[in-house]
C-alpha positions in Angstrom: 209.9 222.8 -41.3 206.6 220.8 -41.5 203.4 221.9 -42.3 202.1 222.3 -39.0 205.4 223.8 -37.9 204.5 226.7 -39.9 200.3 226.8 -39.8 201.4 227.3 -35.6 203.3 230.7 -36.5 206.4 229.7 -38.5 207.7 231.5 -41.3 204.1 232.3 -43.3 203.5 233.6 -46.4 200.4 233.5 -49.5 202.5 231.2 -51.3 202.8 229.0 -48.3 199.5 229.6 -47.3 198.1 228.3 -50.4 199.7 225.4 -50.0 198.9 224.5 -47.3 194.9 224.7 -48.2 195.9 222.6 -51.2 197.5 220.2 -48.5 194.6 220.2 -46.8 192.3 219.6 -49.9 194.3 216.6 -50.7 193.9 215.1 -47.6 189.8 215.6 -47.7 190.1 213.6 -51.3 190.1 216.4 -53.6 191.2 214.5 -56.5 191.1 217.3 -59.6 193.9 219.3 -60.3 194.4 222.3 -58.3 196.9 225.1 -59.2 197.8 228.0 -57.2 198.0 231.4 -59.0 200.0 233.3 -56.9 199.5 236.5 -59.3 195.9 236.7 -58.0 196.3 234.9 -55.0 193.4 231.8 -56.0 193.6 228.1 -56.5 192.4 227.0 -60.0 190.4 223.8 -59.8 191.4 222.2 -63.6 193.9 221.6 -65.9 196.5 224.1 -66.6 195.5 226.0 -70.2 191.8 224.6 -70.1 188.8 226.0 -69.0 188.6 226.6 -64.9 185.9 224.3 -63.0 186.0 226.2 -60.2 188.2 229.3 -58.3 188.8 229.6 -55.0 189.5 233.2 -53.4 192.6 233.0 -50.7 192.9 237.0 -50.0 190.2 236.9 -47.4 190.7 233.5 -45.8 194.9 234.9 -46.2 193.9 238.4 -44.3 191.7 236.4 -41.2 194.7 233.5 -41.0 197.1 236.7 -40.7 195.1 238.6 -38.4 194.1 234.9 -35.9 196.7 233.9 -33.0 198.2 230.9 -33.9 196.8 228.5 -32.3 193.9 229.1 -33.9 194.9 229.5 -37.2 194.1 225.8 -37.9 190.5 227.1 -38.5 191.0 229.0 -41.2 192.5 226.4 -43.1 189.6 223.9 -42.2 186.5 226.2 -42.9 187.5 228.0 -45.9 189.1 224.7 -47.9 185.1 223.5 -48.0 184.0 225.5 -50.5 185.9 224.3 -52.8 184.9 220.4 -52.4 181.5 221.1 -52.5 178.9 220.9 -55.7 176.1 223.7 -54.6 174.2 222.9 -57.7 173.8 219.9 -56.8 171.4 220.8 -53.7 168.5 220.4 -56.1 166.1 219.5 -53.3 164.5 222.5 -52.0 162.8 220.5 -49.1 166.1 219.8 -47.5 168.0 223.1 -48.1 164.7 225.2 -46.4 166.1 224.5 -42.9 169.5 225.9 -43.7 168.2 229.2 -46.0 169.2 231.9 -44.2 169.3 235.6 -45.3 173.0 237.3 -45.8 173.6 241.2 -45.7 176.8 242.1 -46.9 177.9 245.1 -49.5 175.5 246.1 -52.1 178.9 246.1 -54.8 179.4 242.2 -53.9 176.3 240.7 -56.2 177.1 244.1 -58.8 180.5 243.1 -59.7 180.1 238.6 -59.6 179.6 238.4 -63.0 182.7 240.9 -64.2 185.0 239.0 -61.6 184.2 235.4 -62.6 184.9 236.8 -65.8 188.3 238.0 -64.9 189.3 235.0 -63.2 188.1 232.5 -65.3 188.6 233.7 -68.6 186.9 234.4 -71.6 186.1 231.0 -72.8 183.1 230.5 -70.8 179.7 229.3 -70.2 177.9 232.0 -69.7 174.7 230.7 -68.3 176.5 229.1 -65.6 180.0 230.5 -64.8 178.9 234.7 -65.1 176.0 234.0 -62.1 173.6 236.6 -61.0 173.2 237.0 -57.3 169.7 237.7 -56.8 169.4 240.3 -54.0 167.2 243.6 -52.5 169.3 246.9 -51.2 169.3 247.7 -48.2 169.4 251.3 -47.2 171.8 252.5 -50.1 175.2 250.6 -49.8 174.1 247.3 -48.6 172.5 244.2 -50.4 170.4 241.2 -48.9 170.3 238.2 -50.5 170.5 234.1 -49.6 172.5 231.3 -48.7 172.5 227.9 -47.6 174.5 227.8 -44.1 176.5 224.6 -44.1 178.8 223.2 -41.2 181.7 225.1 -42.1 181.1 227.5 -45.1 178.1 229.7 -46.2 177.0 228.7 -50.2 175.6 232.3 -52.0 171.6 231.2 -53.5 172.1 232.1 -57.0 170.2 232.7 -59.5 170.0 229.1 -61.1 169.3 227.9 -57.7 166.0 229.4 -58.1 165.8 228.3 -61.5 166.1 224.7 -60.3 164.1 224.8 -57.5 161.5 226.7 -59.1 160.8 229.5 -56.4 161.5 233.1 -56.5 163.3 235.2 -53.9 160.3 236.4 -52.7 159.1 233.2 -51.3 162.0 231.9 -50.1 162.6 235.0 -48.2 160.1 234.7 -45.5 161.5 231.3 -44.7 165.2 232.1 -44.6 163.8 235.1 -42.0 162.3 232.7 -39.7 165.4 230.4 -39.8 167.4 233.6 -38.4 165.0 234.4 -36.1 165.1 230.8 -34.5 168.6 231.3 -34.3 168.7 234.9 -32.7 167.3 234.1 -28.5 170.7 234.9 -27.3 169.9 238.5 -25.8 172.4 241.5 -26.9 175.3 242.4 -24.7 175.1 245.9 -23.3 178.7 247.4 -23.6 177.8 250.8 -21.9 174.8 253.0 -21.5 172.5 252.5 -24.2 175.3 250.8 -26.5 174.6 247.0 -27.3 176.5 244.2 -29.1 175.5 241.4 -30.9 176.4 237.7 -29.1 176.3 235.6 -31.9 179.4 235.9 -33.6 177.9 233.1 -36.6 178.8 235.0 -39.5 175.3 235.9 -40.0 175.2 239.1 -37.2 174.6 241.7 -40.1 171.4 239.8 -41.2 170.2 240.5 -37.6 169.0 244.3 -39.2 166.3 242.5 -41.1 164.9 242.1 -37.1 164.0 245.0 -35.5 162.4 243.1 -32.9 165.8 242.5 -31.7 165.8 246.0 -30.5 162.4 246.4 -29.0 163.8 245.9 -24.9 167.0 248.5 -25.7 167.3 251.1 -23.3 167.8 253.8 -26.3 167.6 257.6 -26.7 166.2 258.1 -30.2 165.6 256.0 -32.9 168.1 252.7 -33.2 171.5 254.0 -35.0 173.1 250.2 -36.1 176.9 249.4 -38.3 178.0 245.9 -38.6 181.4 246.5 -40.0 182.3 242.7 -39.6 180.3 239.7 -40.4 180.6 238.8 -36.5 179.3 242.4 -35.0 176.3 244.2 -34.8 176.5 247.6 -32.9 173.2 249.3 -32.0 172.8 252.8 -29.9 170.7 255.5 -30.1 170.1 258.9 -32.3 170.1 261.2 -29.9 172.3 260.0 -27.2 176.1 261.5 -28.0 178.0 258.9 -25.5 176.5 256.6 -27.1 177.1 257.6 -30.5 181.0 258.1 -29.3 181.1 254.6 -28.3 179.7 253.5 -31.4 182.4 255.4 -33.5 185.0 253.8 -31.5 183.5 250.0 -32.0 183.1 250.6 -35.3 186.7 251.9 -35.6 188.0 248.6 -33.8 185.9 246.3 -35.6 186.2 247.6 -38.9 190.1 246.6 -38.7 189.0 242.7 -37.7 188.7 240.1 -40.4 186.1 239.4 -43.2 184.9 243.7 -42.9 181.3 244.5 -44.6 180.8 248.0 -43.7 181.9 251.3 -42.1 178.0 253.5 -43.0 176.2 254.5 -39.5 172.7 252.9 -40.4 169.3 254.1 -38.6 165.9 253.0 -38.2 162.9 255.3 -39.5 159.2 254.1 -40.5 160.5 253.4 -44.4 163.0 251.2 -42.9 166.9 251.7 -42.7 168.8 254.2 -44.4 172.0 256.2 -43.9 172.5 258.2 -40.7 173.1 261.6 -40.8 173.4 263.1 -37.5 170.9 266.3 -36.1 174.1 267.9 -34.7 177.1 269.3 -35.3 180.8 269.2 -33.8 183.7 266.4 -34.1 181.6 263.6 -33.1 179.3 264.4 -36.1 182.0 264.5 -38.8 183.7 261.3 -37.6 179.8 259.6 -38.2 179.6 261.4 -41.9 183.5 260.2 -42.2 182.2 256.9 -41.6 179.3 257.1 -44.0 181.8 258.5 -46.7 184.5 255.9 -46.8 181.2 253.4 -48.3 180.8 255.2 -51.2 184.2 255.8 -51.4 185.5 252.0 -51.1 182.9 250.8 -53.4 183.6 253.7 -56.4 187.6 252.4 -56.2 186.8 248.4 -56.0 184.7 249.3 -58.7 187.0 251.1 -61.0 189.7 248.8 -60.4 187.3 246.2 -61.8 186.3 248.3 -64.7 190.1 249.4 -65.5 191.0 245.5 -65.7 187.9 245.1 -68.1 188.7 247.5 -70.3 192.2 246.4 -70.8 191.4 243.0 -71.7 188.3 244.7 -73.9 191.4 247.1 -75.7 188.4 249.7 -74.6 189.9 252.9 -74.4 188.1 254.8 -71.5 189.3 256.6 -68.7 187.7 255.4 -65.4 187.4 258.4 -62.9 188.3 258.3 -59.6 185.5 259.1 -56.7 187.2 262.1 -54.6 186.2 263.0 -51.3 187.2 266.0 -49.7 185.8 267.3 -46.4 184.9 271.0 -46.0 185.2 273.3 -43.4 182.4 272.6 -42.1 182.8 269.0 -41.6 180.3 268.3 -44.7 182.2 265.4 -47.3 181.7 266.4 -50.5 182.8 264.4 -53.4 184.3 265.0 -56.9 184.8 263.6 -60.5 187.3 265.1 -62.9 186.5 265.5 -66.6 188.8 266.3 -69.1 188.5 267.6 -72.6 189.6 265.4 -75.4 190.1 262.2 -73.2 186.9 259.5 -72.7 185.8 259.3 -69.8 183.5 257.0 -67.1 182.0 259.4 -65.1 181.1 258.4 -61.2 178.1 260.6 -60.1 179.9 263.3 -57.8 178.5 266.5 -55.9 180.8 268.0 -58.0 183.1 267.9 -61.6 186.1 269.2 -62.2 185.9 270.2 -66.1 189.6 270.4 -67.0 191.0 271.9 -70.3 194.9 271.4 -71.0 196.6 273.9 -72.9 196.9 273.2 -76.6 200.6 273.6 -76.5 201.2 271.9 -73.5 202.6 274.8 -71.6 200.6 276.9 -68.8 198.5 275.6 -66.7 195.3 274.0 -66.8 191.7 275.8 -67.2 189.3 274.3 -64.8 185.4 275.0 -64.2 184.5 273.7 -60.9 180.8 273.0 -61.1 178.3 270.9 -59.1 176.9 267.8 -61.2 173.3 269.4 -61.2 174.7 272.2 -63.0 177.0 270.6 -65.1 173.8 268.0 -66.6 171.1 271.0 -66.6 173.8 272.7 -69.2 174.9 269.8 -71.2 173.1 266.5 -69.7 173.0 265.4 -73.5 176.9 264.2 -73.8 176.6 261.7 -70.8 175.1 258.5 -71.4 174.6 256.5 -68.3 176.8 253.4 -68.6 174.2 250.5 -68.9 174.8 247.5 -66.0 177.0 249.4 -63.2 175.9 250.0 -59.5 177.1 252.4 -58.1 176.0 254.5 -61.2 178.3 255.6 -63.8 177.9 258.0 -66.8 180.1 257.7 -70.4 181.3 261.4 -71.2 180.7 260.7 -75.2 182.1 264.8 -76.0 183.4 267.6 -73.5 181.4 270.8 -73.4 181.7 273.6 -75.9 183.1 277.2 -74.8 179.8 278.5 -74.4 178.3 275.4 -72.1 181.5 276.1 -70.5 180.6 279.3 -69.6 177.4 278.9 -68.6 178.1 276.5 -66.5 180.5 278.7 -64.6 178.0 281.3 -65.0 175.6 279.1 -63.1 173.2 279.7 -66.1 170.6 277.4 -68.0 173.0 276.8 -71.1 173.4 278.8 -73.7 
């Protein structure tokens, strides 16, 4: 079978997949050598056993080629081989890159976690001025990040933090100039999907940056402040706080889009004075807990990426400390609540939870475990002295250095100030 034979829907697979983007390398004149690790699912620009020039990622270009019909597969292949040809430091001339700075939204864990994944995937015999990059960014209403990027013809380049360096400018004042660029590029009017429910028309990749222009939403028919998602980097849902078929609608695109390629968030955002922030509905009922379900899985998917991370870290560190998992658990109420688990005798990276388990094993093994269930407040107000928060980690994590004594124990169960 030949290689378009199969890019048109033969028999597919990541091995053959990467393949064929090294095919298509090739024939664009990529000279260097380019090995595909099939373990992490990456090409590896260099020699095999040397030090990595470059990586490029195949899981997300893999999930949108799975996910595209196939004759348009053919896309993926093109548009997401181009990274890898091209030198970004080498756009030293700010004057020429201004017209193509734009600003990118995507998750806030994204620019957190750069440096410990280029670490991972490119070893420990680094540079570490250039090859751990910051991504300079701002957050954006808890769980999201902006930063910038240089939009070329068929792949968007991340602004990092040497970029600056080089072109001697700060975020700041570039900011204002990648903003006006996505404004020039944002006449197309929304498309109104129902009653007071409207979708973003672009569909360039840059439809989450389209928050950073409220403007946008000035002419919506809405009932109550502007509710937004954009749980693909294609779509940008907008509807209003206080109108409920609205709201259902916007639950169901956000269901739909959430499962399309390239996904960047599932959190119901809304517009106030201070800017946006998380949306917490004023009501209550089913169409309320599917928004808070929504707004959950963020933290949720971010605390497990995160320890994943952390967890391959510490292996190659021989750093012997548990990572705890982020629990979610909804109440009868509807209300998520969330959970850590500590446990005596064993170190432990705490996530900050409503809630910790303290958990005490039986000395001989047998019987079952004791366990204080205890919100976080009252767990630090008794014994805030034995966690340390763990320098350099977003979402915020805290290092258990000793479990409680008996008698924190009990007051914390008590509900007490400590003994």
């Amino acid at each position: 079978m030949g290689f378009f034979d199969w890019l048109l829907g033969g028999a597919s697979s990541k091995q053959a997949f990467g393949e064929a983007v090294i095919a298509h390398l090739r024939e664009r004149g990529e000279t260097r050598t380019l090995t595909l690790d099939q373990a992490q699912n990456r090409i590896v620009v260099g020699e095999p056993g040397g030090q990595p020039v470059a990586v490029l990622s195949l899981a997300n270009a893999w999930e949108e080629f799975s996910a595209l019909p196939k004759d348009q597969r053919h896309r993926v292949i093109e548009r997401f081989a181009a990274p890898a040809l091209l030198d970004v430091s080498s756009f030293s001339n700010l004057e020429a890159m201004k017209g193509s700075l734009l600003p990118r939204v995507r998750d806030r864990l994204y620019p957190n976690l750069l440096a410990l994944r280029m670490r991972q995937q490119l070893g420990p015999g680094l540079d570490v001025g250039k090859t751990q990059p910051e991504l300079p960014h701002r957050p954006l209403a808890d769980w999201l990040a902006v930063s910038l990027c240089i939009d070329l013809p068929t792949s968007i380049a991340d602004c990092l933090g040497h970029h600056f360096t080089d072109w001697k400018a700060s975020f700041d004042e570039l900011f204002p100039i990648a903003l006006g660029n996505l404004r020039a590029r944002s006449q197309q009017p929304f498309v109104r999907v129902a009653p007071g429910v409207y979708v973003s028309p672009f569909r360039d990749s840059h439809d989450p940056a389209r928050l950073l222009l409220s403007e946008l939403f000035a002419s919506f028919e809405l009932k109550g402040a502007p509710v937004a998602g954009v749980p693909n980097r294609d779509t940008l849902i907008v509807t209003g706080a206080d109108d409920e078929a609205g709201l259902s609608e916007f639950v169901t695109l956000m269901k739909m889009g959430l499962k399309e390629p390239r996904p960047v968030s599932s959190a119901p955002l809304v517009l106030g004075e201070g800017g946006w922030s998380m949306f917490d509905p004023a009501f209550e009922g089913p169409l309320a807990a599917e928004l808070r379900l929504l707004a959950a899985q963020v933290p949720i998917e971010h605390h497990a990426q995160q320890k994943e991370a952390l967890e391959a870290e510490f292996a190659r560190l021989e750093r012997e400390v548990f990572v705890a998992t982020y629990t979610a658990f909804r109440s009868p109420e509807g209300r998520v609540r969330t959970f850590g688990t500590w446990a005596r005798g064993v170190p432990t990276l705490l996530p900050k939870t409503d809630e910790l388990m303290l958990t005490v094993m039986p000395e001989d093994g047998q019987g079952e475990p004791v366990v204080t269930r205890a919100t976080w407040d009252s767990v630090t107000r008794v014994c805030g002295h034995r966690l340390v928060r763990e320098p350099g980690l977003w979402p915020e994590r805290w290092l258990a250095t000793s479990f409680p004594s008996d008698d924190e124990l009990a007051a914390i169960a008590a509900g007490g100030p400590g003994p």
